[in-house]
C-alpha positions as protocol buffer text, in pm:
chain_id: "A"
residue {
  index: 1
  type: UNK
  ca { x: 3814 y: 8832 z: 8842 }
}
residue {
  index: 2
  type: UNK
  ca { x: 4025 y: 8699 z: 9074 }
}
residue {
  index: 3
  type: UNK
  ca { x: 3989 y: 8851 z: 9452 }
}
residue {
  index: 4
  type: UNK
  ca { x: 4318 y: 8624 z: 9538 }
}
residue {
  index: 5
  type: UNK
  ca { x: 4508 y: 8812 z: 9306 }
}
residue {
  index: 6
  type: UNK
  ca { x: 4441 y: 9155 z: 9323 }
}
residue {
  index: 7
  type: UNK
  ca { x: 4478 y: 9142 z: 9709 }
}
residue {
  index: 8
  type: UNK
  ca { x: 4860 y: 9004 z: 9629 }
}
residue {
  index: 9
  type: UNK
  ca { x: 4903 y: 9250 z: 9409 }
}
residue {
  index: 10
  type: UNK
  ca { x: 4745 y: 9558 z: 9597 }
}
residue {
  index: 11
  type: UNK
  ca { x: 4969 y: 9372 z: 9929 }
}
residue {
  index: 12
  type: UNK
  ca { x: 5285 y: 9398 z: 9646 }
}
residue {
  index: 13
  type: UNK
  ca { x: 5204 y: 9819 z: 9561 }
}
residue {
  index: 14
  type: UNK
  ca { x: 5199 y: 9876 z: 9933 }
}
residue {
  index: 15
  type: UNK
  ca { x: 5528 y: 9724 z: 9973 }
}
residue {
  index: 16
  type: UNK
  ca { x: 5652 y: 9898 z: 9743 }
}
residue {
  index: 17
  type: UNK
  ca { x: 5499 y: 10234 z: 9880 }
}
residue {
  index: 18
  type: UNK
  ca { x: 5658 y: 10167 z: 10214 }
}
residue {
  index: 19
  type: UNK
  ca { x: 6016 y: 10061 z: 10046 }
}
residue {
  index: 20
  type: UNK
  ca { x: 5962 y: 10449 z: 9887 }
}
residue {
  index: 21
  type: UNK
  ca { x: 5859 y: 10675 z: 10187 }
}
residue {
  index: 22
  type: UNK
  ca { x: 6181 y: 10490 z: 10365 }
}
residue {
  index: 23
  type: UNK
  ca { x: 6389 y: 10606 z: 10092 }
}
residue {
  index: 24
  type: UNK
  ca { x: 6302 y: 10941 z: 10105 }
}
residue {
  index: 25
  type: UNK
  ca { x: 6270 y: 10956 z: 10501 }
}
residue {
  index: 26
  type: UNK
  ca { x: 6660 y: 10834 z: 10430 }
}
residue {
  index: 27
  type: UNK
  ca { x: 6754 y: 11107 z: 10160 }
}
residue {
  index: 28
  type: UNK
  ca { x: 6589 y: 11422 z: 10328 }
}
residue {
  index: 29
  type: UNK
  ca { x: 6808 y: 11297 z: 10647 }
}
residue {
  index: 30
  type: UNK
  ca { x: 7112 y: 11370 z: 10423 }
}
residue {
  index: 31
  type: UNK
  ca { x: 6962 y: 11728 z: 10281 }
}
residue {
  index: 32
  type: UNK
  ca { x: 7047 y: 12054 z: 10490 }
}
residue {
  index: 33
  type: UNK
  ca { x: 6830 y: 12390 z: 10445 }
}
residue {
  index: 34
  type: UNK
  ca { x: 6891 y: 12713 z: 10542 }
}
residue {
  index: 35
  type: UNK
  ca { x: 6660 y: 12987 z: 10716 }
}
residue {
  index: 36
  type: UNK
  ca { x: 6724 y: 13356 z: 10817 }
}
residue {
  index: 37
  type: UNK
  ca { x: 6576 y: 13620 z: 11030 }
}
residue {
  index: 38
  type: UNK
  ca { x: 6639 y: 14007 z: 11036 }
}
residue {
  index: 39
  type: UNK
  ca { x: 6766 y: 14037 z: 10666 }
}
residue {
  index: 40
  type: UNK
  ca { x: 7020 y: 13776 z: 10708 }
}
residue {
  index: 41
  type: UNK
  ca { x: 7118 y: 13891 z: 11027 }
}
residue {
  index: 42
  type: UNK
  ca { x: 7070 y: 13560 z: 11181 }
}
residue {
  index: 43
  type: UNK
  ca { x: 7082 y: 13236 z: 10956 }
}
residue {
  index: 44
  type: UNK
  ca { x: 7017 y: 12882 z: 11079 }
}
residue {
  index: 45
  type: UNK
  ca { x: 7133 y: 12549 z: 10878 }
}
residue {
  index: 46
  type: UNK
  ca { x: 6950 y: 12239 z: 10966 }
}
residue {
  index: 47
  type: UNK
  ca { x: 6912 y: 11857 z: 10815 }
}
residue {
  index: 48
  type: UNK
  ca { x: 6638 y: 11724 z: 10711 }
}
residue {
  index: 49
  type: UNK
  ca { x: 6547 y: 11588 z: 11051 }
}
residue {
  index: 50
  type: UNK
  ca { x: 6540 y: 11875 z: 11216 }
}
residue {
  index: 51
  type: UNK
  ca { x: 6908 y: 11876 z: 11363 }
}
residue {
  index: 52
  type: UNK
  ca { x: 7061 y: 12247 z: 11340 }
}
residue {
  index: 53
  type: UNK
  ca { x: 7380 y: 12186 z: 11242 }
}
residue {
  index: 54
  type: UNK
  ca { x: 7522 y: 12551 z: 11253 }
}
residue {
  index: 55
  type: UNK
  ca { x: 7400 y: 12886 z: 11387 }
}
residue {
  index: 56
  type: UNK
  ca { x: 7527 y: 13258 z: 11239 }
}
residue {
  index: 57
  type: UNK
  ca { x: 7488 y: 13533 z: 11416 }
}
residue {
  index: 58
  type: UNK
  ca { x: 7579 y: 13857 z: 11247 }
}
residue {
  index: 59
  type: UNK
  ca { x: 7865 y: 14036 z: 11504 }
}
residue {
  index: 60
  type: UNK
  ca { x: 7658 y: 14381 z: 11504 }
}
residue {
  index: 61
  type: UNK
  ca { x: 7369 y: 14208 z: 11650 }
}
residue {
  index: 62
  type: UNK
  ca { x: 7606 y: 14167 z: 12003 }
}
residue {
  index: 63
  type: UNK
  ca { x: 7596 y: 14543 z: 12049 }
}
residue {
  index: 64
  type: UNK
  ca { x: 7209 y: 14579 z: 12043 }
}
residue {
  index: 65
  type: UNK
  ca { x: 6924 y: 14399 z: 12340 }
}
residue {
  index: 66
  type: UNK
  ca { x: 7001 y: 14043 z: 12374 }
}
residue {
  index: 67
  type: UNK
  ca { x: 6597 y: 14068 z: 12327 }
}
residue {
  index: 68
  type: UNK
  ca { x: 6624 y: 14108 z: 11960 }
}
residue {
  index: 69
  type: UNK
  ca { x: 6868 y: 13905 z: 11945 }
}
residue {
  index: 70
  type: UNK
  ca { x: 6611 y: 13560 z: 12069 }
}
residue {
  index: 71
  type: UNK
  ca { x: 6376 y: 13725 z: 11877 }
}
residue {
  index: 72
  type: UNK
  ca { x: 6575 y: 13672 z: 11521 }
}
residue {
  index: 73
  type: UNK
  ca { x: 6635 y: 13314 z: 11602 }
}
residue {
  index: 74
  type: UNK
  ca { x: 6324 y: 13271 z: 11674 }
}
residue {
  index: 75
  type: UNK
  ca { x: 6175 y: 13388 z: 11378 }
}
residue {
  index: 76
  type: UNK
  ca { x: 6363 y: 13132 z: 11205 }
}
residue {
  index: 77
  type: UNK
  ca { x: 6179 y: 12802 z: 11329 }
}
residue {
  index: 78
  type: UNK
  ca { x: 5926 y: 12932 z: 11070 }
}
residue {
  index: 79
  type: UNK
  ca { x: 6115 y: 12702 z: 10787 }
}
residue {
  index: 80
  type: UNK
  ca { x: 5977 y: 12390 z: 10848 }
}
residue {
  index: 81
  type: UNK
  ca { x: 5940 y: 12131 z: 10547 }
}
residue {
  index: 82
  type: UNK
  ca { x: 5666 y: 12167 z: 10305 }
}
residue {
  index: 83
  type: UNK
  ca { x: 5276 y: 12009 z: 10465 }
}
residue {
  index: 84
  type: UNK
  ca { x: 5281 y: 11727 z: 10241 }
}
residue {
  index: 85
  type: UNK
  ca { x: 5587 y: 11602 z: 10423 }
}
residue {
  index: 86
  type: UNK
  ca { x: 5465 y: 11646 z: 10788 }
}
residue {
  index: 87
  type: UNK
  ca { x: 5441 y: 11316 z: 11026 }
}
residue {
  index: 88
  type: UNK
  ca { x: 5794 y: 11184 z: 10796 }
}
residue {
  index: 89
  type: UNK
  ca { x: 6016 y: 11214 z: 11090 }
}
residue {
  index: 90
  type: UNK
  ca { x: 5757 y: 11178 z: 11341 }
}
């Protein structure tokens, strides 16, 4: 067995590994997801990266407490990514 050689290759996978967790850090960037609050009453849209890119904010909301209101929005930072992909944009 040659130690010489299957430290290039291991050195080769992990490469490899690192050329594939940069190409999906660089694909979720580009993916937007969507998560609401009060029965759709208040939806977010944000990237992959955590950027909210748009805010809705259903008009019969305005005539109740602003309370509820911050409430609904933020019972929407509940829709993070998935575990497995914690510490990707880190």
């Amino acid at each position: 067995m040659n130690i010489q050689a299957l430290m290039q290759q291991a050195q080769a996978m992990q490469k490899q590994v690192e050329k594939n967790v940069e190409a999906a850090k660089a694909s979720l960037a580009t993916k937007e997801v969507q998560g609401e609050a009060g029965n759709g009453l208040v939806k977010v849209t944000m990237t992959g990266r955590h950027v909210v890119k748009r805010l809705a904010i259903d008009p019969s909301l305005m005539d109740d407490e602003p309370d509820m209101i911050e409430d609904l929005v933020a019972a929407t930072t509940g829709m993070g990514l998935p575990p497995s992909m914690k510490g990707l944009f880190g």
